[in-house]
C-alpha positions as YAML, in Angstrom:
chain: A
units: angstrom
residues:
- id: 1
  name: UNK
  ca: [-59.89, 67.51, 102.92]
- id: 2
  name: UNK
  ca: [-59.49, 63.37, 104.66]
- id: 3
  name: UNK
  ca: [-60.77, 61.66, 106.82]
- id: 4
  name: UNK
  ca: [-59.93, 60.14, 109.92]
- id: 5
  name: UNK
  ca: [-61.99, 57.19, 111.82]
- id: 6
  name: UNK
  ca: [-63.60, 58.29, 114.90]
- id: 7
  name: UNK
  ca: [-62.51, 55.35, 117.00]
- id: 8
  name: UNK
  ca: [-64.18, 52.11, 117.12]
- id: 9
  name: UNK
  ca: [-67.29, 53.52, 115.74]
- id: 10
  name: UNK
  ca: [-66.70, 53.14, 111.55]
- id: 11
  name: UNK
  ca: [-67.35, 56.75, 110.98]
- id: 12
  name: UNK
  ca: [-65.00, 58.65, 109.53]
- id: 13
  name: UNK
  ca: [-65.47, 62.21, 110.45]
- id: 14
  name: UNK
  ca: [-63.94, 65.28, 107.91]
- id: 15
  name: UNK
  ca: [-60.11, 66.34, 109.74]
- id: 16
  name: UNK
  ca: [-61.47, 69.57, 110.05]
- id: 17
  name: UNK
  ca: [-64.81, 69.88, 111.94]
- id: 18
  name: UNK
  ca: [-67.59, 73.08, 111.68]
- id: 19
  name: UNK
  ca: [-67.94, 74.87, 115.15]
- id: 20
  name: UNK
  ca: [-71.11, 76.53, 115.68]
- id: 21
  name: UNK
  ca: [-69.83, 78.95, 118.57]
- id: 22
  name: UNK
  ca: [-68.41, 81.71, 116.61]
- id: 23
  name: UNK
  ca: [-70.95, 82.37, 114.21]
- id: 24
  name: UNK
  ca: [-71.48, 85.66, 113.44]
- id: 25
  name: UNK
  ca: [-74.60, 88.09, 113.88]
- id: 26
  name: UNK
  ca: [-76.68, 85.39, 115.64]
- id: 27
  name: UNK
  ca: [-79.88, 87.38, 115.44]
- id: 28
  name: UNK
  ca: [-79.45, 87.08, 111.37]
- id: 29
  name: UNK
  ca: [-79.47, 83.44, 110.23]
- id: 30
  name: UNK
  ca: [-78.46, 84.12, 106.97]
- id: 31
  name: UNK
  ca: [-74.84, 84.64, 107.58]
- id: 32
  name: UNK
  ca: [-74.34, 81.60, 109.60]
- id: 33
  name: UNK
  ca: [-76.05, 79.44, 107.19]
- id: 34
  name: UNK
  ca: [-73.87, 80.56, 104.62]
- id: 35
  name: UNK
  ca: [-70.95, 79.61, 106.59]
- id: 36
  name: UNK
  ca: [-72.49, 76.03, 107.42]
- id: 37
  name: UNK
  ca: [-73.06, 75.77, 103.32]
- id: 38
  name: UNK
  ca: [-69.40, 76.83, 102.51]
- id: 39
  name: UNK
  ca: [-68.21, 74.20, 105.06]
- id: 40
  name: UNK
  ca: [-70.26, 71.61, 103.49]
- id: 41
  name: UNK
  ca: [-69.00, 72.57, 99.81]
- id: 42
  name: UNK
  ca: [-65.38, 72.33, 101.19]
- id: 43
  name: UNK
  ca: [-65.94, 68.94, 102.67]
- id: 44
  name: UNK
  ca: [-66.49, 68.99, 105.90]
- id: 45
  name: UNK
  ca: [-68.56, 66.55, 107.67]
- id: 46
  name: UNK
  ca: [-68.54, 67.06, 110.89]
- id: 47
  name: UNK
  ca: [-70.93, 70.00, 112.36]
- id: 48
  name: UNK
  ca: [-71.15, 70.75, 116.34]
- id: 49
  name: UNK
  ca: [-73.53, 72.81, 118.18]
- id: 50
  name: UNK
  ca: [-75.29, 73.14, 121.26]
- id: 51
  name: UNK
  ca: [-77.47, 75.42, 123.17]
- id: 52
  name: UNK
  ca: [-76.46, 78.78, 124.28]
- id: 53
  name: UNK
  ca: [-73.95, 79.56, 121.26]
- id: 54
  name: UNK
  ca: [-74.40, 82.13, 119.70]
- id: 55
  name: UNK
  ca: [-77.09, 84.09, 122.19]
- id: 56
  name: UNK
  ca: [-78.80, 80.33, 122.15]
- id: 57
  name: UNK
  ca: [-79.24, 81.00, 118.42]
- id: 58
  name: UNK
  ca: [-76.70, 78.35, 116.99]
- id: 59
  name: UNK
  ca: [-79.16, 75.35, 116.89]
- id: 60
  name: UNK
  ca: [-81.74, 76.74, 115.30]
- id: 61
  name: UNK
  ca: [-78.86, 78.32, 112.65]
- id: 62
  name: UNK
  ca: [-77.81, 74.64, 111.90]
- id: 63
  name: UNK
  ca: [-81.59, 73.36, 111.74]
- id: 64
  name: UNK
  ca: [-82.29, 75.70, 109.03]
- id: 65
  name: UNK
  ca: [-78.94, 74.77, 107.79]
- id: 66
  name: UNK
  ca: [-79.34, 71.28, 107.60]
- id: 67
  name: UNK
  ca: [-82.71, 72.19, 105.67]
- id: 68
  name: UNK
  ca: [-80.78, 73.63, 102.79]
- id: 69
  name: UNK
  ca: [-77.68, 72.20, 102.56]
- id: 70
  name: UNK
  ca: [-75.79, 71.94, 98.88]
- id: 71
  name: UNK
  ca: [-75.48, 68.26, 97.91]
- id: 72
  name: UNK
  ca: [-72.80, 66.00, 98.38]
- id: 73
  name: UNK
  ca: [-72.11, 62.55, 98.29]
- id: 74
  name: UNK
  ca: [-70.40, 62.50, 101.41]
- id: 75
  name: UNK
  ca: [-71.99, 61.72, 104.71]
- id: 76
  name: UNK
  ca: [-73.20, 64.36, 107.28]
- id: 77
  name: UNK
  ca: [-72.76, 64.23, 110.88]
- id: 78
  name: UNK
  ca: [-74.26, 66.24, 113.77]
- id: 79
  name: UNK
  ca: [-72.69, 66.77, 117.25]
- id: 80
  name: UNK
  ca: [-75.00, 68.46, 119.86]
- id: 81
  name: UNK
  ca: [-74.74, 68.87, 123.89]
- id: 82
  name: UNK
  ca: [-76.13, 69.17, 127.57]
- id: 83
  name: UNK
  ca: [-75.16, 69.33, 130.54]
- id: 84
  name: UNK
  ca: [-77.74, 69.07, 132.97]
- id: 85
  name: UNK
  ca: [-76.86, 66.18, 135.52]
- id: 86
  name: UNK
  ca: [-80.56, 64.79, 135.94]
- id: 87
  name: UNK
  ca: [-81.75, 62.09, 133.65]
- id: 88
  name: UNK
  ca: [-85.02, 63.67, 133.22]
- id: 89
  name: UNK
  ca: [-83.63, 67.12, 132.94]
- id: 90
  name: UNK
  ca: [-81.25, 65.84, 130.06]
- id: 91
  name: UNK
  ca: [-83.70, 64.24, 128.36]
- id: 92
  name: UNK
  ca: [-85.85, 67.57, 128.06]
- id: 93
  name: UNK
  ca: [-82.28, 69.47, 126.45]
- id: 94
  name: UNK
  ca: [-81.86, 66.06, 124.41]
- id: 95
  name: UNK
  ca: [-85.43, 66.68, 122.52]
- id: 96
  name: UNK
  ca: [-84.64, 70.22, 122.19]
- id: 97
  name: UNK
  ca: [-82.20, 70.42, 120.42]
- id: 98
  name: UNK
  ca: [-83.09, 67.39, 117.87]
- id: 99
  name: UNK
  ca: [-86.66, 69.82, 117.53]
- id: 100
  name: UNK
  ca: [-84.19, 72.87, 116.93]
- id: 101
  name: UNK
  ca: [-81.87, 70.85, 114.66]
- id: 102
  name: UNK
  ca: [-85.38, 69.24, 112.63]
- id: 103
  name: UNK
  ca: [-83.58, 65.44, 113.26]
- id: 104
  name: UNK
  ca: [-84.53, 62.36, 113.89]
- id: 105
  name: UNK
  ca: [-81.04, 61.47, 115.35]
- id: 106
  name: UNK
  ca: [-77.76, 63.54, 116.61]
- id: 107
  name: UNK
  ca: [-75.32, 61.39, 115.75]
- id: 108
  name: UNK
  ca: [-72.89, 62.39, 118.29]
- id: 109
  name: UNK
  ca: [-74.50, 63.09, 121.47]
- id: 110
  name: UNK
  ca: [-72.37, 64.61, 124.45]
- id: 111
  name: UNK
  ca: [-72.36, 64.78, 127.93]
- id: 112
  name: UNK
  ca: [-71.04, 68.74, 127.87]
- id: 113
  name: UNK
  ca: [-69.10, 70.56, 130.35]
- id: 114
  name: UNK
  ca: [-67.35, 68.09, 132.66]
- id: 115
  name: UNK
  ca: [-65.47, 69.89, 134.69]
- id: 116
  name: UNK
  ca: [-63.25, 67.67, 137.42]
- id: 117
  name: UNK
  ca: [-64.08, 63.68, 138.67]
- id: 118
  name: UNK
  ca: [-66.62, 65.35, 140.94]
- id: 119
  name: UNK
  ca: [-68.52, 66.60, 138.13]
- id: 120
  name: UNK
  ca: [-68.68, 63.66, 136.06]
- id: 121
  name: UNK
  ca: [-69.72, 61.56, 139.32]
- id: 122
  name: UNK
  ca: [-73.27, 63.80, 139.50]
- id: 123
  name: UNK
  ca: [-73.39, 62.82, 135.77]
- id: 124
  name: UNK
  ca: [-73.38, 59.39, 136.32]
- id: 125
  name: UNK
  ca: [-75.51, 59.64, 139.82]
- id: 126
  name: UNK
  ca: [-77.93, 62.49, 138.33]
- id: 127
  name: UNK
  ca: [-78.65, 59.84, 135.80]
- id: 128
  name: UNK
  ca: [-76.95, 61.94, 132.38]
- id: 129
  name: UNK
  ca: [-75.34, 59.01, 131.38]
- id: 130
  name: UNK
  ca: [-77.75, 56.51, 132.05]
- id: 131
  name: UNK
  ca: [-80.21, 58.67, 130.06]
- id: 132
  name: UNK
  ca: [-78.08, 59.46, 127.10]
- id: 133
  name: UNK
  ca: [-77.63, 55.68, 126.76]
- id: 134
  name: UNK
  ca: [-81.11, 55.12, 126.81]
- id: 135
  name: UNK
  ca: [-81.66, 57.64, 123.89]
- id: 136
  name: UNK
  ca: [-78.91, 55.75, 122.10]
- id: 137
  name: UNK
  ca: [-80.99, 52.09, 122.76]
- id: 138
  name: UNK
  ca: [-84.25, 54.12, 120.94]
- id: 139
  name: UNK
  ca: [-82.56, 56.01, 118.22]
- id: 140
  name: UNK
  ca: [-82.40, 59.40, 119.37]
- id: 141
  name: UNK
  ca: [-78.57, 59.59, 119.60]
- id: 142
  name: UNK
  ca: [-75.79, 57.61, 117.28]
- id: 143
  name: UNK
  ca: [-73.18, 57.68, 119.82]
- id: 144
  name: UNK
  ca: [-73.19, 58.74, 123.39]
- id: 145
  name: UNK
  ca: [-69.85, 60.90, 123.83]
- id: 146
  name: UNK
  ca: [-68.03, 63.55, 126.84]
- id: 147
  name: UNK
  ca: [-67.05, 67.32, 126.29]
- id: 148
  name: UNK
  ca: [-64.65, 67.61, 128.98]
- id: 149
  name: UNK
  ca: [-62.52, 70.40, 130.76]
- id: 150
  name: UNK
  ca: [-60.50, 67.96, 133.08]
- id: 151
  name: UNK
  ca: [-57.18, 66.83, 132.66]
- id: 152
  name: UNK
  ca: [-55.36, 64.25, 131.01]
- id: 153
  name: UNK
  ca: [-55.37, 61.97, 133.93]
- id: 154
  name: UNK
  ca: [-58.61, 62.53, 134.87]
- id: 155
  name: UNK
  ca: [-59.77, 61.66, 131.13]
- id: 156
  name: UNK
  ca: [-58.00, 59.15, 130.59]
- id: 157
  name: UNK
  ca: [-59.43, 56.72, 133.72]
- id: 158
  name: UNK
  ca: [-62.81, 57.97, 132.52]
- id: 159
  name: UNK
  ca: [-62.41, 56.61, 129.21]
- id: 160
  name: UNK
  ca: [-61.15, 53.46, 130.72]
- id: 161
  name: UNK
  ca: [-63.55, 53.21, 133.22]
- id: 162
  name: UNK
  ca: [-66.42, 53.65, 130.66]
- id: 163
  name: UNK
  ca: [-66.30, 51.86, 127.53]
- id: 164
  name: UNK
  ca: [-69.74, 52.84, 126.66]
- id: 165
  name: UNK
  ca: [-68.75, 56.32, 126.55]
- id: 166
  name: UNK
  ca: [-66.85, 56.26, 122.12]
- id: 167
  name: UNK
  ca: [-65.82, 59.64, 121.94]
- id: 168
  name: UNK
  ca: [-64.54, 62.98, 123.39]
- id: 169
  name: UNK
  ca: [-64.01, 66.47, 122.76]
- id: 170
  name: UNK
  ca: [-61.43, 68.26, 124.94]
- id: 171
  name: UNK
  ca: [-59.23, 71.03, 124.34]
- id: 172
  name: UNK
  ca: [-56.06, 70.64, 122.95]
- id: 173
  name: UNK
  ca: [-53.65, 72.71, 120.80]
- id: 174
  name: UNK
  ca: [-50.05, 73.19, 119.71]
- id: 175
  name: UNK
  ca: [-49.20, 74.86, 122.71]
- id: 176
  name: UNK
  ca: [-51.04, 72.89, 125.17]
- id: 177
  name: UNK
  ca: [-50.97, 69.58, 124.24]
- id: 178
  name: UNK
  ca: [-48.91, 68.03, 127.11]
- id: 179
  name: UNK
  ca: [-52.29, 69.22, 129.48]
- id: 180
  name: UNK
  ca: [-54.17, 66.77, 127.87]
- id: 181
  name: UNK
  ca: [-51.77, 64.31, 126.37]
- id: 182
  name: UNK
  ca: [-52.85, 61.57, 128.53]
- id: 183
  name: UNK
  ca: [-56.14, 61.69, 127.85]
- id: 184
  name: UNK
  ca: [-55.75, 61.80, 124.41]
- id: 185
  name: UNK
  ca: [-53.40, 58.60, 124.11]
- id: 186
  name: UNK
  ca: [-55.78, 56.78, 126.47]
- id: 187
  name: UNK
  ca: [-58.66, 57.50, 123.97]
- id: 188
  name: UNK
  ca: [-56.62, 56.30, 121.34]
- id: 189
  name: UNK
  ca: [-55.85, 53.02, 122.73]
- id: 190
  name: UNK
  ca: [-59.13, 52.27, 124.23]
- id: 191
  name: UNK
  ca: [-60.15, 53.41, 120.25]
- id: 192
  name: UNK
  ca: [-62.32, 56.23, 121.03]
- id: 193
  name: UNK
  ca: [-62.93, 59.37, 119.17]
- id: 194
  name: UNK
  ca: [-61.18, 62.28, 119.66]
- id: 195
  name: UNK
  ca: [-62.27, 65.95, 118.54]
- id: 196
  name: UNK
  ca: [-59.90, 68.88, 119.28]
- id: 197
  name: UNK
  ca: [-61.44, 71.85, 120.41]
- id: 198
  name: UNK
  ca: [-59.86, 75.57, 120.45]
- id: 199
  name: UNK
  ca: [-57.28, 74.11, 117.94]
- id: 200
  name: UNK
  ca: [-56.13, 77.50, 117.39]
- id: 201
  name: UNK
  ca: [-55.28, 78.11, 121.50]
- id: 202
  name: UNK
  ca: [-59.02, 80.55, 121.81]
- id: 203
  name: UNK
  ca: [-57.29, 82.47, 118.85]
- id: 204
  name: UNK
  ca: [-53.94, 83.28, 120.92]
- id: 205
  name: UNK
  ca: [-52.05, 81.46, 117.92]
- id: 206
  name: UNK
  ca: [-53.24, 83.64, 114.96]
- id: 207
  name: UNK
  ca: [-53.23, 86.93, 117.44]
- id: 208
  name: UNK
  ca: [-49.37, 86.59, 117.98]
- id: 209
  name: UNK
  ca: [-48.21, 84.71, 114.61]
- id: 210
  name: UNK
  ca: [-44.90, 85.76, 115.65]
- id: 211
  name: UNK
  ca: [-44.63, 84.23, 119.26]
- id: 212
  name: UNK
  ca: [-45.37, 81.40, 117.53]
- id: 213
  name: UNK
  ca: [-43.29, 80.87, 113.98]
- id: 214
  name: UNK
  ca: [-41.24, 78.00, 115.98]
- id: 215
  name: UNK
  ca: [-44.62, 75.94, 115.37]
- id: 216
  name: UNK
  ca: [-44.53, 75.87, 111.70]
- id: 217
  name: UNK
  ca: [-42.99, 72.55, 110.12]
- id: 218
  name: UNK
  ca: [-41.21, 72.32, 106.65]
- id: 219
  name: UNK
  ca: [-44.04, 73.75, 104.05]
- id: 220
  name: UNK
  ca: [-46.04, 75.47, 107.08]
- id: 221
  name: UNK
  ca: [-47.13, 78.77, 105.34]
- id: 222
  name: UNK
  ca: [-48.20, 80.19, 108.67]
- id: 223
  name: UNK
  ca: [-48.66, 79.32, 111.81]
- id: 224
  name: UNK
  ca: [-52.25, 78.61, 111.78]
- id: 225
  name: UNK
  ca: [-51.61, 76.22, 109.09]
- id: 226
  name: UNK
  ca: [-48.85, 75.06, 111.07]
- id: 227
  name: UNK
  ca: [-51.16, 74.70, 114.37]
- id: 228
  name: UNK
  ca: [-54.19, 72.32, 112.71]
- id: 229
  name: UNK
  ca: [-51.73, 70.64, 110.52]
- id: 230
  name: UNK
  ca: [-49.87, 69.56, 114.19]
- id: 231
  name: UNK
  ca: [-53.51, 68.53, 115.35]
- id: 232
  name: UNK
  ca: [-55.03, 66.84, 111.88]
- id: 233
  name: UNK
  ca: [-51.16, 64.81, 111.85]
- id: 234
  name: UNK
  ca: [-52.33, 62.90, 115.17]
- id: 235
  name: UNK
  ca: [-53.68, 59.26, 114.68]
- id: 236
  name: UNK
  ca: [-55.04, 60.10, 117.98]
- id: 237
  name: UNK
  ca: [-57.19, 62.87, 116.84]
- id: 238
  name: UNK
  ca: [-60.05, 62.85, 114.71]
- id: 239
  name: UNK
  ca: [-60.82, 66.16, 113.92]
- id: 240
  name: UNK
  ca: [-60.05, 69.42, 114.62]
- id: 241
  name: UNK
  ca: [-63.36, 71.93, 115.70]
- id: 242
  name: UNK
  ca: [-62.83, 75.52, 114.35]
- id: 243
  name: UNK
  ca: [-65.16, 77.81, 115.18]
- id: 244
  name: UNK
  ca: [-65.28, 79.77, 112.13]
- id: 245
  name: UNK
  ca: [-66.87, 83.46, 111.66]
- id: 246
  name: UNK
  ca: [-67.11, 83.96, 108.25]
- id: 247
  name: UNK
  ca: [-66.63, 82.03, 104.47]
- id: 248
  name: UNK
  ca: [-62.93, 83.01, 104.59]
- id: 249
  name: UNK
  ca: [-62.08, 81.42, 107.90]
- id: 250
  name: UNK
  ca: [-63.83, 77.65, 106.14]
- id: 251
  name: UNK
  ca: [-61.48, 78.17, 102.80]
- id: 252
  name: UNK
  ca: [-58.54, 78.91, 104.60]
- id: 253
  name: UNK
  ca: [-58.95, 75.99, 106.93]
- id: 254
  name: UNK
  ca: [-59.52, 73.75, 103.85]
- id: 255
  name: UNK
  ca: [-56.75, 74.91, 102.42]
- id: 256
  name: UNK
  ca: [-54.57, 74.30, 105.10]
- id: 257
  name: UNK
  ca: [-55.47, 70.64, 104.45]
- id: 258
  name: UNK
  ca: [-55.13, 71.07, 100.51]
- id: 259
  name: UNK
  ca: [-52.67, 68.33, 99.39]
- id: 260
  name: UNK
  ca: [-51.33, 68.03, 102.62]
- id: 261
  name: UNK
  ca: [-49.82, 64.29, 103.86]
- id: 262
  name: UNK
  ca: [-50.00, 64.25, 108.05]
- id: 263
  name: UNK
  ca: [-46.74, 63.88, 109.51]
- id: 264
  name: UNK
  ca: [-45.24, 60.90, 110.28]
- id: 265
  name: UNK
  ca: [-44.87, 60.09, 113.82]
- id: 266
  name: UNK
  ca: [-41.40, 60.90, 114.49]
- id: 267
  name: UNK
  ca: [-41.76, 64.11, 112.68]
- id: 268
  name: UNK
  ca: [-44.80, 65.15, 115.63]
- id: 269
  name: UNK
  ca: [-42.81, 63.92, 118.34]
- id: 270
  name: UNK
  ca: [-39.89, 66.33, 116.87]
- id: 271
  name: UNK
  ca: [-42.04, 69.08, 117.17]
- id: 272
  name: UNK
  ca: [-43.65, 68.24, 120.22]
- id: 273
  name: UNK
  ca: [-39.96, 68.53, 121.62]
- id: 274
  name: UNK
  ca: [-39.52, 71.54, 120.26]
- id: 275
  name: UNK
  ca: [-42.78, 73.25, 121.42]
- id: 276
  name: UNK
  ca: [-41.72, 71.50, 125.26]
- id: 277
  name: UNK
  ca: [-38.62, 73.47, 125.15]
- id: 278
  name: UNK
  ca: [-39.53, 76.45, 123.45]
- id: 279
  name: UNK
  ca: [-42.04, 76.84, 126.15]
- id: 280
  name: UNK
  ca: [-40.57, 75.38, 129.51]
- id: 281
  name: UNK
  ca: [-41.74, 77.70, 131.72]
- id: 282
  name: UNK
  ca: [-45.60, 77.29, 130.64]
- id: 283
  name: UNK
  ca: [-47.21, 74.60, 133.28]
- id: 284
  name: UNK
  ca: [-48.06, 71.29, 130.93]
- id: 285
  name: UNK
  ca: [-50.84, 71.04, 133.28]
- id: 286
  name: UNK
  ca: [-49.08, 67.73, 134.81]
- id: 287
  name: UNK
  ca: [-50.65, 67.86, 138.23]
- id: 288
  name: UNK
  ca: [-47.50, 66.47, 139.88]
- id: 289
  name: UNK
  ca: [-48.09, 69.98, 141.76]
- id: 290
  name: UNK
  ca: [-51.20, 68.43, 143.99]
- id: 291
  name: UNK
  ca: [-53.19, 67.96, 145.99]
- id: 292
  name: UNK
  ca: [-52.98, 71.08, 147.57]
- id: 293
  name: UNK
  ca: [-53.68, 71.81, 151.14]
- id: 294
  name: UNK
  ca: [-55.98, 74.49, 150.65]
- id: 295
  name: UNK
  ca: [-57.98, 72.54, 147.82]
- id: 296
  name: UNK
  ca: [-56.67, 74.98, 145.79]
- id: 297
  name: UNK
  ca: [-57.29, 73.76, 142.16]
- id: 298
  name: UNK
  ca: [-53.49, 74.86, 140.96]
- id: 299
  name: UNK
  ca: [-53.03, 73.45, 137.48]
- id: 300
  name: UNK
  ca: [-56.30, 75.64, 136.01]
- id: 301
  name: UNK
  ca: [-54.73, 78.81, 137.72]
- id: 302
  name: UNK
  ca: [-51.55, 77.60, 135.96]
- id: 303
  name: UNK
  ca: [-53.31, 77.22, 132.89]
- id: 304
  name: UNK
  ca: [-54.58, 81.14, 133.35]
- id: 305
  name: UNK
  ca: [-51.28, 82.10, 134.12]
- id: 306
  name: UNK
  ca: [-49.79, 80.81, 131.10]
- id: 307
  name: UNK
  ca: [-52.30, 83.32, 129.07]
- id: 308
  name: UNK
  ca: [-50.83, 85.85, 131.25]
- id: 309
  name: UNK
  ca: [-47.27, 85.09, 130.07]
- id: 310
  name: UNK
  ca: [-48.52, 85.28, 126.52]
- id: 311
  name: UNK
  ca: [-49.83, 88.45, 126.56]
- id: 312
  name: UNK
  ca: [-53.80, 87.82, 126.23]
- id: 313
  name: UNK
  ca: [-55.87, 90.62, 126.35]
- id: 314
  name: UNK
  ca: [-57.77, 90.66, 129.60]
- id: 315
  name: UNK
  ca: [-61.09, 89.52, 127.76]
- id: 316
  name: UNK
  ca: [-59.70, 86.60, 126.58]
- id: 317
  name: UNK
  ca: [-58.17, 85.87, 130.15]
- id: 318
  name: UNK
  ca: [-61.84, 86.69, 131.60]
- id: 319
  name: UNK
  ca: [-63.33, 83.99, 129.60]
- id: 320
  name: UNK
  ca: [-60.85, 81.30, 130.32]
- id: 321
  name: UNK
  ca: [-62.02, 81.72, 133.97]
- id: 322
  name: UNK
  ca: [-65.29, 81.81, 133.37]
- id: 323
  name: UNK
  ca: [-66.39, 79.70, 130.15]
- id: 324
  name: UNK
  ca: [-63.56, 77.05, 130.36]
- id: 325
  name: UNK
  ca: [-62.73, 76.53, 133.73]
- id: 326
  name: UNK
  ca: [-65.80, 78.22, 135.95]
- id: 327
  name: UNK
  ca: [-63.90, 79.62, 138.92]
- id: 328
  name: UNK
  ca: [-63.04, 83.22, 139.74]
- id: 329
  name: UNK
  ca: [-59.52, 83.89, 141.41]
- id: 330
  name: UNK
  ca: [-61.00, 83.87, 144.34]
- id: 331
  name: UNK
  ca: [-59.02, 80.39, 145.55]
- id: 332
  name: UNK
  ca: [-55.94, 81.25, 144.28]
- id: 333
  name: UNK
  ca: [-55.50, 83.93, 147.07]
- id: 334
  name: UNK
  ca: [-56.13, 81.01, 149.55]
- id: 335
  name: UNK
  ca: [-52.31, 79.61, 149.02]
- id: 336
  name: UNK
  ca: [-50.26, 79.54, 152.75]
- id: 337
  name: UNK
  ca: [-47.10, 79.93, 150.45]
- id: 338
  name: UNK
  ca: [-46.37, 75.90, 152.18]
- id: 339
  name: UNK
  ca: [-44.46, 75.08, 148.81]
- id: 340
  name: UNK
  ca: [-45.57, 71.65, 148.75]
- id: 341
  name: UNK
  ca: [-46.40, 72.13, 145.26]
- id: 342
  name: UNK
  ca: [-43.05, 73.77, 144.38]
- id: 343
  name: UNK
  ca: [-40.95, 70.86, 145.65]
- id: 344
  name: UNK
  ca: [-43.09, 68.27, 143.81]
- id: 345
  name: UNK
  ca: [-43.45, 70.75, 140.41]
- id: 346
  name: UNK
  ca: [-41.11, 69.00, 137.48]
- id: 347
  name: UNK
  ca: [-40.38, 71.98, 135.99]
- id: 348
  name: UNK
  ca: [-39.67, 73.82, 139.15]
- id: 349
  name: UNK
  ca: [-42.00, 76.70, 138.43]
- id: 350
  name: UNK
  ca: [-42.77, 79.55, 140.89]
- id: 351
  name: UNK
  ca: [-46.21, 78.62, 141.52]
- id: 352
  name: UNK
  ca: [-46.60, 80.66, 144.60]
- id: 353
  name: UNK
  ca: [-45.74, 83.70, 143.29]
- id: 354
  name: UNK
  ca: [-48.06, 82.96, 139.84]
- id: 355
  name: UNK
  ca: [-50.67, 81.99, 141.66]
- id: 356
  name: UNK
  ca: [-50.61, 85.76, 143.56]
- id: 357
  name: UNK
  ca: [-50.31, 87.28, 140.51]
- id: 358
  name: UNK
  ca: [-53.32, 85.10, 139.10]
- id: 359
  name: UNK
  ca: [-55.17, 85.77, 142.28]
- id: 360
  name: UNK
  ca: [-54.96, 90.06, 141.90]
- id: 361
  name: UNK
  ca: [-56.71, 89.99, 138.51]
- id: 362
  name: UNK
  ca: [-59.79, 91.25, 138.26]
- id: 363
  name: UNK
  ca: [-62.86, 89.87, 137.27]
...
């Protein structure tokens, strides 16, 4: 395992992070604290909950956890959540979780779920922010940090807008990077934190190893290696959040990391070529393509689409529209076929005829 800083804030946070939304049989603590343990013994540093994982079970998994965990001379660092908008309303999911974690402090406190600019507007308005800055001024949170959903643009002028705000975590993965690119370099140079969530693509990279073999760099053993390797070799990212599921997932992930030296920069750009052209007719989530007439949100639908192209398994297609972006396909069956997005797309995709397609599944 090494470490990486998370930006400006002199912690240095474990490359690979602990998820605690894929633990297994939430109802029996016993397996996920053995997976929390085995993280520890590996290394890792950096642990992230929040309510609702895990049938809302994941908290009180890492509180009993925490309780119990094998020593190390290496620091420990929580990550927690909510996303309720009103400051007194956050402050009431602030307290519970540090009573469901047994803490004093969570040392990386997020504003969770922000979805679009609109969102993060009746964050600041609602009085979130304010509120999670207050808990920072008494103690109750190390750093006040975003979970986001929104795109690269869209991150990046909040981070530059908000210099209180030192981290993020936002999805990004080998085959989706150039979504949330922007984002990612702004938080770099503004020297922010960056954790990388669904670093395996919501398990689409291990499920179709073969799809994805043009990943894997020089000494890659597999693609998954390959895939947090590509992540973990950013200066831009911090860490990389698996969710794990059981002791084998945490030693393979710190294995992955065993001996390994990140890539220099011109080797990442090389493969971030590669993985442009390899897949040129996935939507990089750009957003040259709006706005749209109809208000029709068109790079998230694009973003569905391109799980459609891969082959996901309807489930895994039902949760991106639900749990990541919270739509239906309702919208997409709005489109007047005007093509204003098709003359402006850079990659001259057929949106109109994706978006139909994306609008016919069924929920």
């Amino acid at each position: 395992m090494f470490y990486k800083d998370y930006g400006a804030t002199g912690k240095q946070l474990s490359a690979i992070g602990c998820g605690g939304m894929r633990l297994p049989n939430p109802r029996n603590h016993a397996d996920g604290i053995a997976i929390l343990h085995a993280a520890r013994r590996a290394g890792i540093t950096y642990f992230d909950t929040a309510p609702y994982y895990c049938d809302d079970q994941s908290e009180a998994i890492f509180g009993e956890a925490l309780r119990s965990m094998p020593p190390s001379p290496l620091p420990l660092y929580t990550s927690s959540k909510c996303s309720r908008p009103s400051a007194s309303d956050f402050r009431r999911g602030l307290e519970q979780s540090l009573s469901r974690l047994g803490l004093p402090q969570i040392t990386f406190f997020h504003i969770w779920c922000v979805m679009d600019p609109a969102d993060w507007k009746s964050r600041v308005q609602g009085g979130a922010l304010r509120e999670a800055l207050k808990a920072k001024e008494e103690g109750l949170v190390g750093h006040v940090c975003v979970s986001t959903h929104m795109t690269g643009p869209e991150i990046a002028r909040l981070v530059e807008d908000h210099p209180e705000i030192e981290g993020l975590t936002l999805g990004t993965c080998a085959i989706n990077f150039p979504y949330r690119i922007q984002g990612v370099e702004a938080a770099r140079r503004l020297r922010r934190g960056v954790v990388a969530m669904n670093p395996l693509g919501g398990g689409l990279i291990p499920r179709h190893p073969d799809k994805f073999d043009f990943i894997r760099a020089p000494g890659d053993p597999d693609v998954v290696t390959a895939a947090l390797r590509f992540l973990v070799s950013d200066p831009a990212i911090t860490s990389a959040l698996v969710g794990f599921s059981s002791v084998a997932h945490v030693e393979a992930a710190a294995r992955a990391l065993e001996n390994f030296t990140p890539h220099s920069p011109e080797h990442l750009e090389h493969i971030r070529r590669r993985i442009e052209k390899d897949f040129n007719e996935m939507c990089t989530g750009c957003g040259y393509c709006l706005p749209c007439p109809q208000g029709i949100p068109i790079p998230r639908y694009m973003d569905i689409h391109n799980l459609m192209q891969l082959k996901a398994g309807d489930d895994d297609i039902r949760t991106r529209f639900k749990y990541h972006w919270d739509m239906t396909p309702d919208k997409a069956a709005e489109c007047i076929e005007c093509g204003q997005c098709e003359a402006r797309c850079t990659q001259h995709l057929p949106i109109i005829d994706r978006l139909k397609k994306v609008a016919a599944f069924k929920i």
